[in-house]
KEGUMAR-638937 format. One record per residue (C-alpha): residue in three letters; z, x, y. Coordinates in Angstrom, 1 decimal, always signed. Layout:
N
ATOM resn     pz     px     py
ATOM  ala      Z      X      Y
...
END
This chain:
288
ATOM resn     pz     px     py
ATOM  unk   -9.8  -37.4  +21.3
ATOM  unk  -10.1  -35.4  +18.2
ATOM  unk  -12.6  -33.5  +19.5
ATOM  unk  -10.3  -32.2  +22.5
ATOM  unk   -7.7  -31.7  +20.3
ATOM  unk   -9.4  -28.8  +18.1
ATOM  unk  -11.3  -27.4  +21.5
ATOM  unk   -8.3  -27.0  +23.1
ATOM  unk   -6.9  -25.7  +19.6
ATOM  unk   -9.7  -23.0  +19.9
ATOM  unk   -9.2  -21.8  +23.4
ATOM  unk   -5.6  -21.2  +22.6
ATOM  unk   -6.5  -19.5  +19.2
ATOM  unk   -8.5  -17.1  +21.1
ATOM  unk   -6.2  -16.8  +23.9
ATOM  unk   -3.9  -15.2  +20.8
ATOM  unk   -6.5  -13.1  +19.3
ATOM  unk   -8.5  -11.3  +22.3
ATOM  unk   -4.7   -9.6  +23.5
ATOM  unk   -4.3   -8.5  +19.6
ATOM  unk   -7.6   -7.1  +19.8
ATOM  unk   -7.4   -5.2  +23.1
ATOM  unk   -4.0   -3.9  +21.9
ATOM  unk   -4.6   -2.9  +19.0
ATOM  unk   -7.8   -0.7  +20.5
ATOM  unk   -4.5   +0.5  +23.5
ATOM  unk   -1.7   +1.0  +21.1
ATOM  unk   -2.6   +4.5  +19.4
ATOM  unk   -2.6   +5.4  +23.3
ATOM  unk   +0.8   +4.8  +24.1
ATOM  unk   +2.1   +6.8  +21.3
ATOM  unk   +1.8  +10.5  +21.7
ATOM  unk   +1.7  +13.5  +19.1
ATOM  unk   +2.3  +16.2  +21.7
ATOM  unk   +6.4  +15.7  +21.1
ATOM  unk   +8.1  +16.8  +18.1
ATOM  unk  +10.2  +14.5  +15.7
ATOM  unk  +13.5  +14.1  +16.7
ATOM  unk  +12.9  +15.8  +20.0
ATOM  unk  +15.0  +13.8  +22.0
ATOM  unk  +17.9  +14.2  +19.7
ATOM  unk  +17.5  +17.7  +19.3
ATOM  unk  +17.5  +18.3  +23.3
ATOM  unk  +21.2  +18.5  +22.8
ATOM  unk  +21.4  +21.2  +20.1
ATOM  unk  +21.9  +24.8  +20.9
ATOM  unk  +19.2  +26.6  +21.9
ATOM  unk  +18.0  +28.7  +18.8
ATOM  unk  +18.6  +25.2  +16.7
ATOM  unk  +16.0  +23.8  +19.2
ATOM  unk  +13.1  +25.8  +17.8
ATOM  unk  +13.5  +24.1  +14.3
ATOM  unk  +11.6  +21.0  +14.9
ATOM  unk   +8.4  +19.6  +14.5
ATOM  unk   +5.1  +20.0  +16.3
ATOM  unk   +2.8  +16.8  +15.1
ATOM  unk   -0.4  +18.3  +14.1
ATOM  unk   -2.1  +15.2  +12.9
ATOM  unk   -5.6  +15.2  +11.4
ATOM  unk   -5.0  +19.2  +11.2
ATOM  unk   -6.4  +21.0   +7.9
ATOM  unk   -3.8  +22.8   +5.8
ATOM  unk   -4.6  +26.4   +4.7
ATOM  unk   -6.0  +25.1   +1.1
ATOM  unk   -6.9  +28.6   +0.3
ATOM  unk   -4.0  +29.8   +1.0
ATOM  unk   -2.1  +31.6   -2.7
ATOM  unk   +0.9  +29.9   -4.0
ATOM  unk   +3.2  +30.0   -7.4
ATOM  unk   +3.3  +27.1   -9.5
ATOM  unk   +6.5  +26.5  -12.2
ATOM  unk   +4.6  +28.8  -15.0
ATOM  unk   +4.5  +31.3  -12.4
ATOM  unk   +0.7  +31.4  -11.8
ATOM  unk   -1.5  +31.8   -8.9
ATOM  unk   -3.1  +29.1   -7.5
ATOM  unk   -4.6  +28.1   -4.5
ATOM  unk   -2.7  +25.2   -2.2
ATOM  unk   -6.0  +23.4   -2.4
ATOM  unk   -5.8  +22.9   -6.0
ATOM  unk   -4.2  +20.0   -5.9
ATOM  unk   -5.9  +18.1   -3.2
ATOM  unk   -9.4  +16.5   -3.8
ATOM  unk   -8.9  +13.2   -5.5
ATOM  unk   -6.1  +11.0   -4.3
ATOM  unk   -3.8  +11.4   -0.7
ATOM  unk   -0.9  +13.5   -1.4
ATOM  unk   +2.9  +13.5   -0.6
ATOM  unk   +4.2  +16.9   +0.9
ATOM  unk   +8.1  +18.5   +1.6
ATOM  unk   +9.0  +21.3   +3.0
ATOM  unk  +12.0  +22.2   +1.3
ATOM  unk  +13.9  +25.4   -0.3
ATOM  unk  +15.2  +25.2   -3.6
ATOM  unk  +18.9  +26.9   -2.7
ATOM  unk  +19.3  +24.0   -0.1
ATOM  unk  +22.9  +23.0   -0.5
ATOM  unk  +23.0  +20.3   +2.1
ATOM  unk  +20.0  +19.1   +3.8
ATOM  unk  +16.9  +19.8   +1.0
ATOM  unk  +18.6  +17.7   -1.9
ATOM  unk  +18.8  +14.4   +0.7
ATOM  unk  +14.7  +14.7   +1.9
ATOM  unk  +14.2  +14.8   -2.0
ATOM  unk  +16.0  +12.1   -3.0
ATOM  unk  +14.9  +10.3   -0.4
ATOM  unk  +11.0  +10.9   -1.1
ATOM  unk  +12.0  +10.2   -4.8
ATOM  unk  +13.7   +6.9   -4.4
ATOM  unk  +11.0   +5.6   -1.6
ATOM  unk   +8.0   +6.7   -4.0
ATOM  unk   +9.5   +5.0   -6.8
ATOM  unk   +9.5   +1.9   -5.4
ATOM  unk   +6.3   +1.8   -3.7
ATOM  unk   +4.6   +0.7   -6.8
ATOM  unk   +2.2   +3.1   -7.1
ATOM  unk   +2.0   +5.7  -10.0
ATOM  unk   +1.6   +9.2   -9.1
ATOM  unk   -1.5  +11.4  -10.6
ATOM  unk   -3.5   +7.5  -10.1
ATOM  unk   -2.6   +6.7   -6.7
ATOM  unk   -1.1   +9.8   -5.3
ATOM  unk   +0.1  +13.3   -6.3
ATOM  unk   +3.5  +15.2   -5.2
ATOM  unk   +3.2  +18.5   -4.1
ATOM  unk   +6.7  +20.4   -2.7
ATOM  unk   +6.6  +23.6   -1.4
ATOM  unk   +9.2  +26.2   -0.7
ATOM  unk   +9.4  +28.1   +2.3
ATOM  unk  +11.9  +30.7   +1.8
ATOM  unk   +9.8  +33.6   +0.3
ATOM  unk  +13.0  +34.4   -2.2
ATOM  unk  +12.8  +31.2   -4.1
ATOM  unk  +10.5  +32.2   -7.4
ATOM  unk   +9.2  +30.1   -9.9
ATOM  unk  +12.2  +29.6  -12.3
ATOM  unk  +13.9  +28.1   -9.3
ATOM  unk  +10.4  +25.3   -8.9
ATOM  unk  +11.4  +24.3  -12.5
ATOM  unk  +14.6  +23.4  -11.8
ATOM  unk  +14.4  +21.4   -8.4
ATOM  unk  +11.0  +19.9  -10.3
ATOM  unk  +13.2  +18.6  -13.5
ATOM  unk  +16.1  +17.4  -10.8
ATOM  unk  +13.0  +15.4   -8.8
ATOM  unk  +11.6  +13.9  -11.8
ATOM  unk  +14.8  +12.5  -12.9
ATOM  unk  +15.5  +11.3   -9.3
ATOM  unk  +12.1   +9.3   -9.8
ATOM  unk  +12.9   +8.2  -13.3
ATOM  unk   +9.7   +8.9  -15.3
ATOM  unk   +9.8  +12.6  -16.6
ATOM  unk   +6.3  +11.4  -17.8
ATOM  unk   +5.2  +12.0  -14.0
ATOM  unk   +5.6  +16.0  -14.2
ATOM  unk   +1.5  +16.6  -14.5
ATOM  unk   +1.3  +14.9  -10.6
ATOM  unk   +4.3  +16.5   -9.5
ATOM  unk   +4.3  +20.1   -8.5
ATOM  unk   +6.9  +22.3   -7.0
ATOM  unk   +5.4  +25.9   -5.4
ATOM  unk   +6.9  +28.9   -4.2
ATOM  unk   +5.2  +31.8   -2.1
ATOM  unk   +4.7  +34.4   -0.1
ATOM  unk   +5.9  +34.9   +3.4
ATOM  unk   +1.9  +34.9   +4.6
ATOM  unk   +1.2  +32.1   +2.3
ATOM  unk   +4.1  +30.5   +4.0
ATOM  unk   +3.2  +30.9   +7.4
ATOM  unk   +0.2  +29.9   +7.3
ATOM  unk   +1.2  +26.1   +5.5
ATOM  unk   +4.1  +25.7   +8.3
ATOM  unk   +2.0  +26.8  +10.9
ATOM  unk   -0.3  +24.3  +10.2
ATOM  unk   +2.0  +21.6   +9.6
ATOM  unk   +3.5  +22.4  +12.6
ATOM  unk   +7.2  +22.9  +10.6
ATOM  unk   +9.8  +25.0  +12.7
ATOM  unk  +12.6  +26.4  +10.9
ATOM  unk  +15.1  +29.7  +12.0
ATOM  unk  +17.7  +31.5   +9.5
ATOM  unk  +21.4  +30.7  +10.1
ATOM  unk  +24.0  +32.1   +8.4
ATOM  unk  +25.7  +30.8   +5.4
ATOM  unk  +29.6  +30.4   +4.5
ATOM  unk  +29.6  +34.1   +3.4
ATOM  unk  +28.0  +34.9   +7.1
ATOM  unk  +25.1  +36.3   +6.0
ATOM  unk  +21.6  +34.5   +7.1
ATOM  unk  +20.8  +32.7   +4.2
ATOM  unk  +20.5  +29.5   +4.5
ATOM  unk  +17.9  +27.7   +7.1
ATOM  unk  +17.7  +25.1  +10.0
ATOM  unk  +14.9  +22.6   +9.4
ATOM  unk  +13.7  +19.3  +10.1
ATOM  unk  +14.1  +16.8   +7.5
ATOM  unk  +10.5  +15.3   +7.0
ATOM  unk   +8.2  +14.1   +4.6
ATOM  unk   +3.9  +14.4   +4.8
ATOM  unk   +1.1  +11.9   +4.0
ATOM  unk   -2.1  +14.4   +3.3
ATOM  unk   -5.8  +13.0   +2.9
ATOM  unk   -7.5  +13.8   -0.3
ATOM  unk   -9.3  +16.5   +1.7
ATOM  unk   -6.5  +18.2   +3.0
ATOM  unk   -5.9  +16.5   +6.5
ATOM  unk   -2.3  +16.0   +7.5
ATOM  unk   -2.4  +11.8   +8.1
ATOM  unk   +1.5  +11.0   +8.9
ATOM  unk   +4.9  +12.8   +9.2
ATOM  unk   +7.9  +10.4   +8.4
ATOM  unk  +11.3  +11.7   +9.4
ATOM  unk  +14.4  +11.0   +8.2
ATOM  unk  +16.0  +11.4   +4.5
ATOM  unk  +15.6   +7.9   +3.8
ATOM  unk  +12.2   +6.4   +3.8
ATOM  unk  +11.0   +3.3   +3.5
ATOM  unk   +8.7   +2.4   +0.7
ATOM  unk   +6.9   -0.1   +2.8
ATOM  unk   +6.0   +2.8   +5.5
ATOM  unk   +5.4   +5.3   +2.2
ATOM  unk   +2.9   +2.7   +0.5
ATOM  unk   +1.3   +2.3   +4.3
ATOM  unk   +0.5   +5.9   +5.1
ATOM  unk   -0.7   +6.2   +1.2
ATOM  unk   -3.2   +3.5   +1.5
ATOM  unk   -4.3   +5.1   +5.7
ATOM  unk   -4.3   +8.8   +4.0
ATOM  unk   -6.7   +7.0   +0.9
ATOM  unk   -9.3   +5.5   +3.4
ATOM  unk   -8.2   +2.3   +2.1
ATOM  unk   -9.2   +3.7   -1.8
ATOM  unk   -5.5   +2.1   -3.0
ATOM  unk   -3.3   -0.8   -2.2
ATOM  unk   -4.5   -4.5   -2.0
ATOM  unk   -5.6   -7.0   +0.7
ATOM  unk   -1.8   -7.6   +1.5
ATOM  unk   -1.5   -4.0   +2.5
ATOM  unk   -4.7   -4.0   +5.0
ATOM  unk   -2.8   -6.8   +6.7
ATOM  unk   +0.4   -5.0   +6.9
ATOM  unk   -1.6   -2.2   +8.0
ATOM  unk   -3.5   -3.9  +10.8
ATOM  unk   +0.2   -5.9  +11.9
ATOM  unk   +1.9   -2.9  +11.9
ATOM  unk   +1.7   -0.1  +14.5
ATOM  unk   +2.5   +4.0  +13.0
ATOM  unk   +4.3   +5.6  +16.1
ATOM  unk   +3.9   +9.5  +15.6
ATOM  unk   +7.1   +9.5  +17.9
ATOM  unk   +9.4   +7.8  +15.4
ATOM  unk   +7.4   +8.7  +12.4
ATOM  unk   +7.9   +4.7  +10.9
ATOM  unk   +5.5   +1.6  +11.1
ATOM  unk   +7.0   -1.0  +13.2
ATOM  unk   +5.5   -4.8  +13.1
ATOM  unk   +3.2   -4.9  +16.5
ATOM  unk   +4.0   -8.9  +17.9
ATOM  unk   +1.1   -8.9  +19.6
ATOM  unk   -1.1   -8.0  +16.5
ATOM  unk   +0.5  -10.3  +14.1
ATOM  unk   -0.5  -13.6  +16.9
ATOM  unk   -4.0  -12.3  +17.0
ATOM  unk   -4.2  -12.2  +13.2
ATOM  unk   -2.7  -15.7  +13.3
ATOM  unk   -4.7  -16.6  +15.8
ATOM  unk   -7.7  -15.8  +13.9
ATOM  unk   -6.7  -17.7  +11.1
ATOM  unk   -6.3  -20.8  +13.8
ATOM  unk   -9.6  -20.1  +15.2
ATOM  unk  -11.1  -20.2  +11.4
ATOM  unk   -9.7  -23.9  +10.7
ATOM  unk  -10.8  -24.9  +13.7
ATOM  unk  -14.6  -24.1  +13.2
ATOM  unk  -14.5  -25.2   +9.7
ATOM  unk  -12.8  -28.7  +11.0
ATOM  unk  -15.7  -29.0  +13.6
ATOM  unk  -18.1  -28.0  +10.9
ATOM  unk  -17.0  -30.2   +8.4
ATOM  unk  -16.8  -33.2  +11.4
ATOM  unk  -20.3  -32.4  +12.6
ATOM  unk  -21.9  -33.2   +9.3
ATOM  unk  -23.5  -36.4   +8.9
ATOM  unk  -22.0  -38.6   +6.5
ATOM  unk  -24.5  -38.8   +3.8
ATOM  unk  -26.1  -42.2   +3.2
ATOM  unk  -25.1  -44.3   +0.3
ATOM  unk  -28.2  -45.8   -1.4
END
């Protein structure tokens, strides 16, 4: 009777994990990159505040040569500070009155409670893409981030960079970031319509995830940091969320996948089992 017991225990154990399996190989599918964040919300926008969303250019390279402005006002190339750990990207401009303070606060608050320490696990980089913002105004909206996250001690992982209208084009074109000039409360075009979005980067340089919003969740932050890393940072609880969860490029979030989360407890099922059968099997050893 035991022995039925823990067969028919295994067939339903695996009845559990093959579906996991075969949906986790399907789910990427039914997710698709080709649609812009928000683009169902922004369908009923006027027309020129349509074109100021994003295109999902995942696994795209960003222009790493490409000249920028750090805080002391130098040169450097955007690939400077990508090589060694995944990196955390926003698309901002520092004269942002409205929506540019939120996506940093946001990014801030998520990143501090990930429990990861930037310049070990990750790095920061921000980047400005209206061509007037200079250097002096990097320092400023650096200092404000740093004190958002806390830990001025941060500053050498953090870095704030402003550039030049080709330097600029050629980061949003790659990151697929859509923005048009509106015009302020004086009526002249100053200010900008934007997506409000935060980037995952590999260490190389390879756009990884987009996640939208102004409030971010650490637990999806800490997720696409460990996926950007190759699985370099986070522990073994973090490859579980990981495989449980499912990143939708639609939503830009990680929701729990059912089906996944039975097959991985399915597999745990299907573990006890052999072991009991194992440990049953064995012939009793014989006392002398």
């Amino acid at each position: 009777m035991l022995y039925r017991f823990l067969i028919s225990t295994l067939y339903g154990a695996c009845l559990l994990v093959l579906p996991g399996f075969v949906a986790s190989r399907s789910a990427w599918a039914q997710y698709s990159a080709d649609k812009p964040l928000g683009a169902v919300a922004q369908s009923g926008l006027p027309a020129y505040l349509q074109h100021a969303g994003i295109d999902q250019n995942l696994n795209h390279a960003l222009p790493l040569a490409s000249p920028f402005q750090d805080e002391t006002g130098a040169t450097v190339p955007l690939g400077r500070y990508f090589a060694q750990r995944p990196v955390v990207m926003a698309l901002v401009y520092y004269h942002c009155g409205l929506l540019c303070p939120q996506v940093l606060h946001g990014m801030a608050d998520a990143l501090r409670q990930t429990g990861f320490t930037p310049g070990k696990d990750y790095d920061v980089v921000v980047v400005s893409f209206d061509p007037a913002d200079k250097p002096a105004d990097a320092v400023e909206a650096k200092q404000h981030f740093l004190n958002m996250m806390d830990n001025p001690a941060h500053a050498a992982a953090v870095h704030f960079l402003t550039g030049s209208q080709t330097s600029i084009d050629a980061l949003t074109q790659a990151v697929g970031f859509h923005y048009v000039r509106v015009p302020g409360p004086d009526g002249k075009l100053t200010q900008f319509a934007h997506s409000s979005v935060i980037l995952i980067a590999t260490p190389d340089g390879r756009l990884s995830k987009y996640l939208s919003g102004i409030a971010y969740q650490p637990r999806d932050v800490r997720l696409a940091l460990v996926d950007a890393s190759g699985r370099k940072i986070g522990t073994a609880t973090d490859l579980v969320l990981i495989y449980c969860c499912n990143y939708s490029p639609t939503t830009g979030k990680y929701t729990v996948s059912i089906l996944r989360v039975m097959s991985f407890a399915g597999l745990i099922t299907l573990f006890v089992v052999i072991g009991m059968i194992f440990l049953l099997s064995r012939k009793p050893a014989s006392i002398k």
